[in-house]
C-alpha positions as CSV (number, residue, x, y, z in Angstrom):
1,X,16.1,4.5,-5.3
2,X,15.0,4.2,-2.1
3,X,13.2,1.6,0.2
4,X,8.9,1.9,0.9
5,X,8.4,-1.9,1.5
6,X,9.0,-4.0,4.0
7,X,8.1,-8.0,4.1
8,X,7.0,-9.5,7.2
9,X,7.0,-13.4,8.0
10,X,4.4,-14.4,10.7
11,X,5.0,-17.6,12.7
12,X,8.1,-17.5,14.5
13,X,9.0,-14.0,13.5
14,X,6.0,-11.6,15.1
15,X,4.5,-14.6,17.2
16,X,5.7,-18.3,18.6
17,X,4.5,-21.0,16.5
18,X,7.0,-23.9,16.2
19,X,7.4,-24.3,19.8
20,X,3.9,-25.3,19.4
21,X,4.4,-27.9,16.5
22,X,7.6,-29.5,19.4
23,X,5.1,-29.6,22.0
24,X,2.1,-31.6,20.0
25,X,4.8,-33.5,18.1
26,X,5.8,-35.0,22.0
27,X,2.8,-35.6,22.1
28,X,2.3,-37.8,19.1
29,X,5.6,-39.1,20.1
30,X,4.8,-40.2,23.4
31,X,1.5,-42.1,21.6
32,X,3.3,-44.3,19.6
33,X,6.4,-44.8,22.6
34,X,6.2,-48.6,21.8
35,X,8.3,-48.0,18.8
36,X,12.0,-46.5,18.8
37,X,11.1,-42.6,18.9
38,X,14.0,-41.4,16.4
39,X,12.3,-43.8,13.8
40,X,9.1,-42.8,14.5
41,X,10.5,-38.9,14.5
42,X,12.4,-40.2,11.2
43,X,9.3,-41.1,9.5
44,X,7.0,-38.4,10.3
45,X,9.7,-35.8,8.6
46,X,9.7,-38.3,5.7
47,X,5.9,-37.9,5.5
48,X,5.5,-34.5,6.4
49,X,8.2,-33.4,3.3
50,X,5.9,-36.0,1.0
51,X,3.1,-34.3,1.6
52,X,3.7,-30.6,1.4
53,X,2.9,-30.3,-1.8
54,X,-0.7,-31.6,-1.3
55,X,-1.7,-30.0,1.9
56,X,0.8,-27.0,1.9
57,X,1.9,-25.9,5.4
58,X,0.2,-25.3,8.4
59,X,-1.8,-27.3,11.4
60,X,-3.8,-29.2,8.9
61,X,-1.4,-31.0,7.2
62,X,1.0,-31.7,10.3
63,X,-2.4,-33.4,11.6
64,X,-2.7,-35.4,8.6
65,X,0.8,-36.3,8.3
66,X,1.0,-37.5,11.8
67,X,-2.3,-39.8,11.3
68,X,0.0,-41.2,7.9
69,X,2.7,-42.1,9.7
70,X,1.1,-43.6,13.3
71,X,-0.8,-46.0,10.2
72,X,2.4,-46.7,8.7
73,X,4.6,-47.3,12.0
74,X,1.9,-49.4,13.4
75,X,0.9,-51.3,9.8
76,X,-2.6,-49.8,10.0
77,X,-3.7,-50.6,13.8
78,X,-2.7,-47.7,15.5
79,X,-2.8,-48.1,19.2
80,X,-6.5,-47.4,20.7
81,X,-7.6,-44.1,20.7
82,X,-4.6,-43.2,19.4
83,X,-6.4,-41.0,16.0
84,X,-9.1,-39.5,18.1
85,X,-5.8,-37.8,20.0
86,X,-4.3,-37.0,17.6
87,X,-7.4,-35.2,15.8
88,X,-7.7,-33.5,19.3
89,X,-4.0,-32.2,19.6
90,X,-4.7,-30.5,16.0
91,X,-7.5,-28.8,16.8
92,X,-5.9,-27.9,20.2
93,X,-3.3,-26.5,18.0
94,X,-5.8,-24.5,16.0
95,X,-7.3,-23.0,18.9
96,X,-3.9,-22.0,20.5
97,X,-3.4,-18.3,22.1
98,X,-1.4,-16.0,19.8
99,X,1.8,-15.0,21.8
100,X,3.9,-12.0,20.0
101,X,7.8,-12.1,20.1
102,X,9.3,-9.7,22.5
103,X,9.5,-6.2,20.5
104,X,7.3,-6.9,17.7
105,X,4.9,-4.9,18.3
106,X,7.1,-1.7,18.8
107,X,9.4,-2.8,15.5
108,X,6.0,-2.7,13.4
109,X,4.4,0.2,15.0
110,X,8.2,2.6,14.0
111,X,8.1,0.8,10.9
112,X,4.4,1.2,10.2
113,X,5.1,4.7,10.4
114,X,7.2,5.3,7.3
115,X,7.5,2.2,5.2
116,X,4.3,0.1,3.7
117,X,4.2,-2.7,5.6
118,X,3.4,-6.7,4.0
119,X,2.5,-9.7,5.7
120,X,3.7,-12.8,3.5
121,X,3.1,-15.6,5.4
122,X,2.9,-19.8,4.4
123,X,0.2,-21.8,5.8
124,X,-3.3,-22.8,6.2
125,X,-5.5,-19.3,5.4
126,X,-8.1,-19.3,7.9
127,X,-5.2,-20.3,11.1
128,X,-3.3,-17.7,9.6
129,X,-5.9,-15.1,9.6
130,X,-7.0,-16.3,12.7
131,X,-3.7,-15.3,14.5
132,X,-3.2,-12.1,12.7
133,X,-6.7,-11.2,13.9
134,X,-5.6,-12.1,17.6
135,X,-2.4,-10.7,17.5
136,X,-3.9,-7.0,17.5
137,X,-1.0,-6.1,15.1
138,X,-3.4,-6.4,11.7
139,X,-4.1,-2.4,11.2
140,X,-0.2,-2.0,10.6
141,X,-0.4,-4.0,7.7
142,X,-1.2,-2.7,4.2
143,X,-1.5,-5.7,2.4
144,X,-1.7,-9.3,3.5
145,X,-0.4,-12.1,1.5
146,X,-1.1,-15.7,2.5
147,X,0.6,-17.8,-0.1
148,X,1.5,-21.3,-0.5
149,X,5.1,-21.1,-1.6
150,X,7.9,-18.4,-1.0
151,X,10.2,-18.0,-4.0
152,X,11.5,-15.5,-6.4
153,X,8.5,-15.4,-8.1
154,X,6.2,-14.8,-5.1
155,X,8.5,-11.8,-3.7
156,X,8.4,-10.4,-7.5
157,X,4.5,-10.5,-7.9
158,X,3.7,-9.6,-4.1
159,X,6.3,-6.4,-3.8
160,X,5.6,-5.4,-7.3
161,X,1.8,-5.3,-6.3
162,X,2.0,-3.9,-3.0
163,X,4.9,-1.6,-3.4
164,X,7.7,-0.3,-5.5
165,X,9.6,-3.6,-6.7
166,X,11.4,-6.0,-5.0
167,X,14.6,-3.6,-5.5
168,X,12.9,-0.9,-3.0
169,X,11.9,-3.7,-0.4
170,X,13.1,-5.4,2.6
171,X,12.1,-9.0,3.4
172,X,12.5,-9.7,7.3
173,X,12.1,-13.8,9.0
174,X,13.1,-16.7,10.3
175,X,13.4,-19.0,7.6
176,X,16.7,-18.9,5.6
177,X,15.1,-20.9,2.8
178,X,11.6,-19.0,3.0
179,X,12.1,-15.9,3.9
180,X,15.7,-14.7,2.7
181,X,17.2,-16.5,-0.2
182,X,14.5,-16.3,-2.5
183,X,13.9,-12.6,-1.5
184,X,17.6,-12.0,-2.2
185,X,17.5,-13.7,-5.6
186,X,14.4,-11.1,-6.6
187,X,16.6,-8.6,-5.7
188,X,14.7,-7.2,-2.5
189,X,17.3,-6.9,0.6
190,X,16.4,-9.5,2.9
191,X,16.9,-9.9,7.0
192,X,17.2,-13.0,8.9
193,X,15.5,-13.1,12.3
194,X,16.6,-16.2,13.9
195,X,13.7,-18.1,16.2
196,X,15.4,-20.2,18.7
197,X,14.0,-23.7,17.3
198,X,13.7,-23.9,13.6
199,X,11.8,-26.5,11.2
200,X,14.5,-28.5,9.4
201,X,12.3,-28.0,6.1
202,X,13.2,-24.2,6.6
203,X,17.3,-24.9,7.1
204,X,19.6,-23.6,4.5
205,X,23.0,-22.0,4.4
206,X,23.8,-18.1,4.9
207,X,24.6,-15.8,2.1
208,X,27.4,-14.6,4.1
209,X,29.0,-11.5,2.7
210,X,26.2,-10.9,0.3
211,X,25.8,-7.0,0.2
212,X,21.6,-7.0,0.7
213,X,22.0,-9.4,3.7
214,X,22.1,-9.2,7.1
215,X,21.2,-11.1,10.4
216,X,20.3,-9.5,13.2
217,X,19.4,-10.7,16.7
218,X,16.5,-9.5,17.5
219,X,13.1,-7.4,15.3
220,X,13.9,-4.9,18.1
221,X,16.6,-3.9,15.4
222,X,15.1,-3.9,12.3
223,X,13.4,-0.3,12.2
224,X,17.2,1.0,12.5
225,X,18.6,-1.5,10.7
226,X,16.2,-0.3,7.4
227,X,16.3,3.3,8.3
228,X,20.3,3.0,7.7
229,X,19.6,1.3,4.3
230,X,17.4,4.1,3.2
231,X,19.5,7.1,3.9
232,X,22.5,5.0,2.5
233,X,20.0,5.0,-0.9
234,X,19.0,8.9,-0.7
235,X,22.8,9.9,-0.2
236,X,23.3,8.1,-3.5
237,X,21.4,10.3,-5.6
């Protein structure tokens, strides 16, 4: 064996997203300040969790859960105005510059040049491809995958598609939940990429001491990090 595939999260691993989500959630915050903010901050997780599985991830469905919960805090008078700014704040969101994380675009283009490289990415398809398209970074990519789950089952089908198996590929992100333990469990090695805020949907425990696992501190590392993995494989044989 050897490894030709390597995974690729998008927001908050090649470009800032949930700094963005903190900043517009403020926002909301600061339109509803008559009530006590940690309820209010309480609820909208509560709503946001409830409704994942009918508007996925992504801008869309944090608008909409935010609308939910200023109708529930406020028993269905919101304070004037109060929808029209938060329609606004969404769409701001939509139309936000892409900003890449510092060495991503050196990682991908040493990485591009030996593995094939996958996108697999949650969220809303067209804000998704939107930011691909503006990060310049979309001709590294062999395949894109835009799906709206990451388990077991996704990293199976996606790396069996796009590559050799999940046992020849390297998952690399943010998200402990999303982007490592389910790519461990298909048997694919899997490399977290800590962002410096983090969604608490996304929190979950490290497989510490697992032997396809490793955190590392920056993407900067990753190319080296992989290349070791691979000669480790062909000095096997």
């Amino acid at each position: 064996m050897t490894i030709t595939t390597v995974g690729l999260d998008a927001d908050d691993t090649l470009w800032h997203n949930e700094t963005i989500f903190r900043l517009t959630q403020s926002r909301f915050l600061d339109l509803l300040s008559e009530h006590d903010t940690d309820a209010v901050q309480t609820r909208l997780a509560e709503v946001e969790r409830r409704n994942l599985r009918l508007y996925g991830y992504g801008v869309k469905g944090f608008t909409l859960s935010m609308i939910e919960t200023a109708m529930e805090m406020c028993d269905g008078e919101p304070p004037a105005g109060a929808i029209r700014e938060i329609l606004a704040a969404g769409r701001e969101m939509l139309a936000h510059p892409v900003e890449t994380l510092p060495g991503v675009d050196e990682a991908l283009a040493q990485l591009s040049e030996r593995y094939r490289l996958v996108l697999i990415t949650k969220g809303d398809l067209l804000d998704q491809e939107r930011k691909l398209a503006a990060s310049g970074l979309g001709d590294l990519f062999a395949a894109i995958e835009i799906v709206s789950e990451k388990d077991r089952q996704t990293y199976e089908r996606v790396f069996a598609r796009h590559g050799t198996g999940p046992a020849e590929a390297v998952m690399a992100g943010n998200s402990m939940k999303s982007d490592v333990l389910p790519a461990l469990d298909s048997g694919a090695f899997a490399v977290h990429i800590p962002y410096p805020v983090a969604w608490a949907h996304e929190l979950a425990e490290a497989p510490e001491g697992h032997p396809r696992y490793a955190a590392l501190a920056s993407i900067s590392f990753l190319p080296a990090w992989i290349e070791e993995r691979r000669r480790a494989f062909e000095e096997r044989r």
